[in-house]
N, C-alpha and C positions, 0 to 999 in steps of 0.2 A: 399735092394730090394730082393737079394735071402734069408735073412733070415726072412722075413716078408713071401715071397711065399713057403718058407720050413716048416714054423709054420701053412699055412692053408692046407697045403697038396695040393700045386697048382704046378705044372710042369713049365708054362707059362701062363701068363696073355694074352688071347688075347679077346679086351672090347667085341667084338661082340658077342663071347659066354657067355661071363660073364653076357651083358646085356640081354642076351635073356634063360640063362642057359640051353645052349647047350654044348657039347664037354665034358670037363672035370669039366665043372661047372653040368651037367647034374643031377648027383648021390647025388650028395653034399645036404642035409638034413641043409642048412642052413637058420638063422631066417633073418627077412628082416634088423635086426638090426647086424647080424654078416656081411652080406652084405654090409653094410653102413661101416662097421669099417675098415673091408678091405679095398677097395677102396678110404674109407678115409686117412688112414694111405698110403696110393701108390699116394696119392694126395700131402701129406705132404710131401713126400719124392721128387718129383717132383719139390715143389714147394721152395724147399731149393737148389735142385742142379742144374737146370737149369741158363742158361744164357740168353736164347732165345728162345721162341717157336713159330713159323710161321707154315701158314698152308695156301691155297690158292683152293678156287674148281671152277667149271664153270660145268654150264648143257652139256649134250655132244652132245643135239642137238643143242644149240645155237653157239658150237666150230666146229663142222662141216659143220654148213651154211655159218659162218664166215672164217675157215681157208681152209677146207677140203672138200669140198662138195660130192666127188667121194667116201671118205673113209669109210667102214666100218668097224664091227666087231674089230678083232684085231688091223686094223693099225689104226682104228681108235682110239682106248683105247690109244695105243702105241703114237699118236701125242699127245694127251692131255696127257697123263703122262711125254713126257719130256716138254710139255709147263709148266705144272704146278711146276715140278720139279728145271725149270730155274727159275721163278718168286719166289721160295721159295730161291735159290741162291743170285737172287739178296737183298732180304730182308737180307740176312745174311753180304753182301758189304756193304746194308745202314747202316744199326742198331750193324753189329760185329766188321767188320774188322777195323771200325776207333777206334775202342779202345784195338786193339792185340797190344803186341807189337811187331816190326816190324820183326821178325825172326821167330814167329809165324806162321803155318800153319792148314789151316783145311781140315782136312779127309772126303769126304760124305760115309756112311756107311748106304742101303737101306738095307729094305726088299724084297727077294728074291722072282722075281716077274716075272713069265716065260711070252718071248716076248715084253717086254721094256726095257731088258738091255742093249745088243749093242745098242739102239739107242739113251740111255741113255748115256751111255760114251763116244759117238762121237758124238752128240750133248757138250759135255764140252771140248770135244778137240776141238772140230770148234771152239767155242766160245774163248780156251784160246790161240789159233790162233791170232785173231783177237781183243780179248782183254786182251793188257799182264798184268793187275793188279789182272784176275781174273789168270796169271798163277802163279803169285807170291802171291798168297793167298790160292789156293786150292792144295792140297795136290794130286799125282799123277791121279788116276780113280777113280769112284766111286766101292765100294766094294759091291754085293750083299748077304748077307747073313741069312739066317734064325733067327726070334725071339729068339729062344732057345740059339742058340747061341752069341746071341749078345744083352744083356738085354737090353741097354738104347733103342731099338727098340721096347720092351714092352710099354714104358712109352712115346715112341713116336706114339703108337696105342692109348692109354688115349686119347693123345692131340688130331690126329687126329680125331679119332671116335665124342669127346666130340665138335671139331670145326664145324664138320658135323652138327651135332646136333643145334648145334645153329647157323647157316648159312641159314640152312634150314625153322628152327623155325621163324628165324629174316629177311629175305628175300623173302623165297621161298613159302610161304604160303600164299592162297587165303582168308584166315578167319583173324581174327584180331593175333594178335603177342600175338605169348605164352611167357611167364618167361621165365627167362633164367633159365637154370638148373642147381641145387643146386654144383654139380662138375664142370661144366665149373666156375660157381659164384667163387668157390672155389680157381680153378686154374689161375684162372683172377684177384685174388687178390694178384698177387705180379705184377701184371702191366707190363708183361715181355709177353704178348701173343699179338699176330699180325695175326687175322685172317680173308683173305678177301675171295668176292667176286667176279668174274668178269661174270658183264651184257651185253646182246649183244653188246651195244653201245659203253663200255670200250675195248670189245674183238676187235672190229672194228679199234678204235683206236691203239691198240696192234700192229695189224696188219700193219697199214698202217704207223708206226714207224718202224716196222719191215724191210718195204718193202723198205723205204728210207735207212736204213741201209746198207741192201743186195747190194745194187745198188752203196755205197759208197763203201763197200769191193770190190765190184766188179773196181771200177775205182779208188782205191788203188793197187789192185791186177796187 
């Protein structure tokens, strides 16, 4: 990865500039076909070292009629960021942790994201409270840090950006269902990507599992 992004003269991959060729993609005098190589070749690479790539979104008005209804602005961002943040958790119990082997642990290591990180890391402490499989599987806090520093969050921007895209396209759109795009096509061809959505009526449901839950902890507590 770094010597692919030192050969185009790229600091950091992050897709939103690159797809709209803003930031440091700006300047860049490149053909739609050097475009294509790049990203292909950070596709390839992706798609040989991954184990797993989830990704999970929800509209934020349909999360705050359903979870939140008072919240706005930040604490609103801030509750659907560690909802979403769990749900990508638990995809990693279903699909990872039964084939670690058992001395195994795993680190979360986000992107540095002002306003949903304490509620982020105690949101995983409540959780490994209450469920000790998740505390004997996830490795202490989650760690916030910058793209720049911590590459595999570049190629964790790909997947996102690229699930987006096609959640959107396959879902969320009032006109008939576009293709799927030629890089998600791509990255979807090693069969190792899990990316949903949740609709009012799923979110609902969420909810009211949630809420039997709480009420169990509570009369375990």
């Amino acid at each position: 990865w770094k010597k692919e992004l030192r050969k185009r003269r790229v600091g950091a991959l992050h897709m939103t500039d690159f797809e709209t060729r803003h930031g440091e993609f700006k300047e860049k005098a490149w053909s739609n076909e050097d475009r294509t190589a790049f990203i292909a070749q950070l596709a390839h690479i992706i798609k040989n070292t991954i184990i797993i790539g989830v990704g999970h979104a929800v509209l934020v008005d349909d999360f705050k009629s359903v979870f939140c209804p008072n919240a706005d602005g930040p604490e609103l961002i801030r509750r659907a960021y560690v909802f979403l943040f769990q749900s990508c958790l638990d995809d990693f119990i279903k699909y990872v942790v039964p084939y670690l082997p058992p001395w195994d642990r795993i680190s979360c290591v986000c992107e540095e994201r002002q306003g949903v990180e304490g509620a982020t890391v105690e949101k995983i402490q409540e959780i490994k409270r209450h469920r000790p499989n998740w505390a004997n599987v996830f490795e202490g806090t989650p760690w916030f840090v910058p793209k720049t520093r911590f590459r595999p969050l570049q190629a964790a921007d790909i997947l996102a950006y690229e699930g987006y895209k096609h959640v959107t396209n396959q879902f969320l759109t009032d006109q008939a269902l576009r293709p799927a795009r030629k890089l998600f096509t791509s990255l979807d061809r090693s069969k190792r990507l899990f990316m949903g959505y949740y609709n009012r009526t799923q979110l609902e449901s969420v909810r009211d599992r949630v809420s039997r839950a709480n009420q169990l902890w509570r009369v375990e507590g």
